[in-house]
C-alpha positions, 0 to 999 in steps of 0.5 A: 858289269865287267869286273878283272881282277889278276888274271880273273874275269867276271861279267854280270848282267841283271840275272846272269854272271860269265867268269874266265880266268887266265890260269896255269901257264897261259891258258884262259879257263872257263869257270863259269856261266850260269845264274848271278852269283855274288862273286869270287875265284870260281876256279876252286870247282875245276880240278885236276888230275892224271888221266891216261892218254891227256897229254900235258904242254911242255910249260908243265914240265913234270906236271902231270895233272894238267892237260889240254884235254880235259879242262874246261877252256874260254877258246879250245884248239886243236892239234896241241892236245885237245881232242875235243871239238876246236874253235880255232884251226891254222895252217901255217906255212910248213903245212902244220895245221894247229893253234896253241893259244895263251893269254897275254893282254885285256882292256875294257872298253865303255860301249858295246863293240859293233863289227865292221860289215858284219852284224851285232847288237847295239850300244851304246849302252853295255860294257866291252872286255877284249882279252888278246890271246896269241899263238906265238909260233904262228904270230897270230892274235885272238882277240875275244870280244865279250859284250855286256847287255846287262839290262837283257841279260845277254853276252855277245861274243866275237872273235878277231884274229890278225896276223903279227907274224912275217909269214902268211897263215891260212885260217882253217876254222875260226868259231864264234862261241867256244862253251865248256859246261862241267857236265853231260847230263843235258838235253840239246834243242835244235830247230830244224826242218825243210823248206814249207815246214821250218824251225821245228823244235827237236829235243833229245838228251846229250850222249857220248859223242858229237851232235851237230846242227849247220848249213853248207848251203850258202843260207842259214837254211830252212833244213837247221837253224843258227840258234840252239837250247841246252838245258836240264833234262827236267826243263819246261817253259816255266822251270829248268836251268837252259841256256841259248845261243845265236849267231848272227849270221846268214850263212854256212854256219855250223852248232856243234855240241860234244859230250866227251869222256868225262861227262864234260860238254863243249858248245862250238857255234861259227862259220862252218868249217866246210868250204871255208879257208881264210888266207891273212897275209901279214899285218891283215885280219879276219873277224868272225860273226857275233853270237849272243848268249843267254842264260834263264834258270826258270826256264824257256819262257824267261829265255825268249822273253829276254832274247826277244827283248834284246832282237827287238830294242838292240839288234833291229835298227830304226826307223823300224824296231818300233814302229807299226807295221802297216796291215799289207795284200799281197798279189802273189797267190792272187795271180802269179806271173798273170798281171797287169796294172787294171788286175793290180787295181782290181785287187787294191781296190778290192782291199782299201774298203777292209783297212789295209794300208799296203798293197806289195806287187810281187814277181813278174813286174820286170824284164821278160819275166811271164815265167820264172824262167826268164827275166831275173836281173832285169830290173827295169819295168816290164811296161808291156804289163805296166804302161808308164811304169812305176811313175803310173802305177803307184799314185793309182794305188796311193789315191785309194789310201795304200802305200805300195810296195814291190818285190825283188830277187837281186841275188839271182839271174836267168839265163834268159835275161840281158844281164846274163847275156852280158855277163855270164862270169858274174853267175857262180859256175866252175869252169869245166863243170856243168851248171846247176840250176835251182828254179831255173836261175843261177847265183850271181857271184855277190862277193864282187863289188862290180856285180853289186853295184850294177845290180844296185845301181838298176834297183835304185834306179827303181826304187827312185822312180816312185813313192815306194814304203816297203820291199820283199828281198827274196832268195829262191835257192841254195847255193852250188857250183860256187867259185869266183872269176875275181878270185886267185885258186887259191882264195876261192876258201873266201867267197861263201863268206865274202858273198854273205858280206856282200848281201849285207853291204847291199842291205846296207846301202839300201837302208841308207838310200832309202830309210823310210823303206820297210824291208821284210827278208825271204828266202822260198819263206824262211830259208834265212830266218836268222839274227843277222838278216834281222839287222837289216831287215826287221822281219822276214816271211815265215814261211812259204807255208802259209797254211793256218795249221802248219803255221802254229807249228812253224811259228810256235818253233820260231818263237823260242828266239825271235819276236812275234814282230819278226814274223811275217804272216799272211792269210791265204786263200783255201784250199791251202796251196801247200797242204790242200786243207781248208781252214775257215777264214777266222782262224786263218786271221788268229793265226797270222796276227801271231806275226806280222799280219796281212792277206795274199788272196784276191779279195775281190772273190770275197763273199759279203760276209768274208769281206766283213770278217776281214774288216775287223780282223785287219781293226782287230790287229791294227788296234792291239798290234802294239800289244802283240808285237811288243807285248811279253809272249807265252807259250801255253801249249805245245803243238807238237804234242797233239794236244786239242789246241794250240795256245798262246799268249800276249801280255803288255809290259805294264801287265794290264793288257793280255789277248789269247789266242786258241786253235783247236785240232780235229773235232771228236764227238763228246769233246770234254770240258777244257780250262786254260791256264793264263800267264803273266797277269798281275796276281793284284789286278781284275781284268774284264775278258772281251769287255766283260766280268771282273776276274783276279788275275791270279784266279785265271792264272791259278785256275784258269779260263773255261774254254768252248767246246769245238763243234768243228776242224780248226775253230779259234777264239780269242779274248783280249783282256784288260784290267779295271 
């Protein structure tokens, strides 16, 4: 998988090789990442020339054809002659700001790396290539990690700096992924939006300059998302050379794509450079989050599947990366902050009859906590609305056959809480500066160990007090006002990331507290969807935005890099909440086994016949969940195009399983008759639909599938089909 050879190094996965080489004078050149080639010095396509204003390094002496500027380089700098986007910048002590890296050692190492406090895909499986660059005026090293998943066809990349020097440095920028293509003539996907409509797919081809995608909110953000597609501009989701990339990463990030003079293009993804400056005294060192690349030349179908893949078997961690995930109700909608233990019972016992196993208590179980202007950092229970506590409660709900699950906001606090009171410097705020307050609370400063350990300390307390299988961990607003008591001015650089570490070490002690706990990520719905939360908790909740048609939106963008398995989706009550539409309660259910499938209604005001649809939506789900969680996903309409439907398909690895799902839009009179073309069947195999036929899997692929006509808003249909 890895191959190095004078200077020369090449990494092959299954379908995809990614070749560097230590060139001219030190400088480690990109030559090539794309589909797999057999082998060889790709270095013969990078040529040279004088261009005017391309300064030349003093090691070129007379050579005048050689310039930082204009070649395609593994890991780009700034302030010695590249112009371009730089994915390293250090001040040194005279206040130069600068970087000048050349090539000076390797190793290869028999597993994948993994990172310490940070998140990465697993091993032991795959290779590792470390090539050490250094600075030798600043006495810094660079140590590039490459990861091999040949199997996934994925390269993950991670950067480590230390400090060999005498003197301090200051780390200004310091990216993950540097990506140099020979060419312009590309398009960039981005997936962005705002909060209740995320991930939205925005695609426009490269021109001159710098386009951007990030987030200085402290997040990964509902506004941008950290994984991004450049591709040619003729690909679709069947054809076309694209390449993704995602940092696992949960915070201030930033994608950054230039198309320069030349008609070159440089990919730089990292720690966004705003608010960020690392001091590394001698003998220390800094690290820099993972991204992972992928590389598909038959388009963006064979690049989810392979990223979704990887996230699934290599990224998210036992006892959860396969395992089923329970059918949950969750209170929220039902009730708000106006509850207490017999209308919890009320609607528990109103779901046990319909097959769902989990029942989640949401906000309001703790502290002074009636509305969300009080309570937050109290987390003792509120026996006012729950006599006895936890040690009461859950054996009521286990007795009818349901695990019980709770939610919590620890990165948060009201002013009006006893936690505040006793602790007002452990919330983010400048001194002298007003607060800024989002849903009246503020951050609490999770960069300092003592702040985390006493919030942890009182949750797992909590936690311990009785039978509990899963925990919602929700985070209700950007960041703002941020700077730390515990830190020197001049360090205050480190606490955006130091308080992303932070929320990883408590994921992390959590998970080994209490393995068997299923924890579902959130942040207002999908404000921290990103790889790295998927490292410690194997799905997060979508959206906030549960209204079915929204949804086919938020998650068909969703779905480009993570799996269905990841996505958690809920059948709310109608009118929507967000949107005030009304959707009827089957399609509302299609739509939220796209994900990871539950209810947030109060099931108790379900009519009989609702009542029935529910049963065999959550038998449906519970029967097929291994094929839609782990099963191949396709794409089969975009519903950004609106067109009259939206589609989408589940295929099983083996091929003999498939369920297609189909939501039309707006009904119009005289609707024309509609065929559906299926992907990823066995062309050899005949599979029965719903139980019925004979049909060549190449038929329905080849001339596909007649659908319904609507007769109304919104109608869905779905048709599981199995080989015979």
């Amino acid at each position: 998988m890895i191959l190095c050879e004078k200077g020369l190094f090449t990494l092959h996965t299954k379908n995809t090789t990614y070749q560097m080489k230590a060139g001219d004078y030190g400088v480690l050149l990109h030559t090539y990442y794309g589909p797999r080639v057999s082998g060889g010095d790709l270095s013969y396509l990078i040529r040279y020339t004088d261009r005017s204003f391309a300064p030349n390094p003093e090691e070129a002496g007379e050579n005048r054809l050689f310039s930082l500027d204009v070649m395609p380089q593994e890991y780009s700098t700034c302030g010695m002659g590249d112009y371009r986007l730089p994915s390293l910048e250090l001040e040194l002590p005279n206040g130069s700001r600068s970087a000048d890296l050349r090539y000076r050692d390797f190793r290869v190492e028999k597993c994948k790396y993994a990172l310490e406090g940070l998140p990465a895909f697993q091993g032991p499986e795959g290779e590792t290539l470390v090539i050490v660059l250094e600075d030798a005026a600043a006495g810094v090293d660079v140590e590039l990690y490459y990861g091999v998943l040949e199997d996934y066809d994925i390269i993950t990349r991670a950067v480590r700096l230390v400090n060999r020097g005498e003197n301090p440095v200051k780390v200004r920028r310091a990216a993950s992924l540097c990506l140099d293509f020979r060419r312009g003539n590309l398009d960039l996907i981005t997936f962005d939006g705002k909060h209740v409509l995320e991930r939205c797919p925005n695609r426009a081809p490269l021109v001159p300059g710098i386009r951007s995608a990030g987030s200085v909110r402290g997040t990964s953000s509902h506004q941008h998302n950290p994984f991004v597609i450049l591709c040619d501009h003729d690909a679709g989701e069947d054809h076309g050379l694209c390449y993704g990339a995602a940092l696992l990463y949960s915070g201030n990030f930033e994608a950054a794509v230039e198309r320069a003079q030349f008609d070159d293009t440089r990919l730089v993804m990292g720690i966004h450079p705003c608010h960020f400056c690392w001091p590394l005294a001698p003998g220390e060192s800094f690290t820099a989050p993972e991204a992972a690349l992928c590389c598909s030349k038959d388009g963006f179908t064979t690049l989810s599947h392979r990223f979704h893949r990887a996230i699934r078997e290599r990224l998210i961690r036992d006892p959860w990366a396969g395992r089923p995930r329970p059918v949950l109700i969750n209170n929220w909608e039902a009730t708000e902050f106006s509850f207490d233990a017999e209308r919890l019972m009320q609607i528990a016992e109103s779901a046990a009859p319909m097959g769902i196993g989990l029942f989640v208590m949401d906000d309001g179980w703790f502290g002074a906590r009636d509305t969300d202007e009080a309570g937050l950092g109290d987390w003792t229970v509120n026996e006012r609305k729950l006599p006895g506590g936890l040690e009461a409660l859950v054996p009521r709900i286990k007795a009818l056959g349901m695990d019980f699950g709770i939610w919590i906001e620890p990165e948060m606090v009201n002013e009006d809480s006893r936690l505040y009171r006793d602790h007002p410097d452990w919330a983010f705020q400048i001194p002298g500066r007003p607060k800024v307050r989002g849903r009246q609370q503020l951050v609490l400063d999770f960069s300092r160990k003592d702040v985390r350990d006493s919030v942890y300390g009182a949750l797992k307390r909590t936690l311990s007090s009785a039978e509990i299988s899963y925990v919602k961990w929700d985070m209700n607003r950007s960041l703002a006002t941020v700077w730390s008591a515990a830190l020197p001015p001049e360090r205050q650089g480190e606490v955006y990331h130091r308080y992303v570490l932070g929320v990883y070490d408590m994921l992390e002690q959590m998970r080994r507290d209490f393995p068997g706990i299923l924890i579902e990520g959130c942040s207002g719905g999908g404000g921290r969807f990103d790889a790295g939360m998927l490292y410690y908790t194997p799905q997060i909740w979508c959206s906030d935005n549960t209204d079915a048609i929204d949804r086919l939106h938020i998650q068909y963008g969703t779905s480009f890099c993570y799996p269905v398995s990841t996505m958690g989706a809920h059948v709310s009550a109608v009118p929507n909440a967000q949107t005030g539409r009304s959707v009827s309660i089957e399609t509302r259910g299609v739509v939220a086994m796209n994900g990871t499938f539950g209810y947030e209604m109060d099931l108790s005001w379900a009519t009989g016949e609702e009542q029935e649809i529910i049963r065999r939506q959550t038998a449906f789900f519970t029967e097929h969940r291994g094929l839609i969680h782990q099963g191949d996903y396709y794409r089969l309409s975009d519903p950004f195009q609106n067109g009259p439907y939206t589609a989408w398909e589940q295929v099983s690895p083996d091929k003999r399983e498939a369920l297609v799902s189909v939501v039309y839009g707006t009904a119009h009179g005289a609707p024309p008759f509609l065929d559906l073309k299926l992907k990823g069947l066995d062309p050899a195999l005949r599979y029965q639909v719903n139980g019925e036929g004979s049909y060549p899997g190449d038929m329905l692929m080849e001339a596909g599938w007649p659908l319904p006509m609507a007769w109304d808003d919104y109608q869905s249909f779905q048709y599981y089909l199995s080989a015979i």
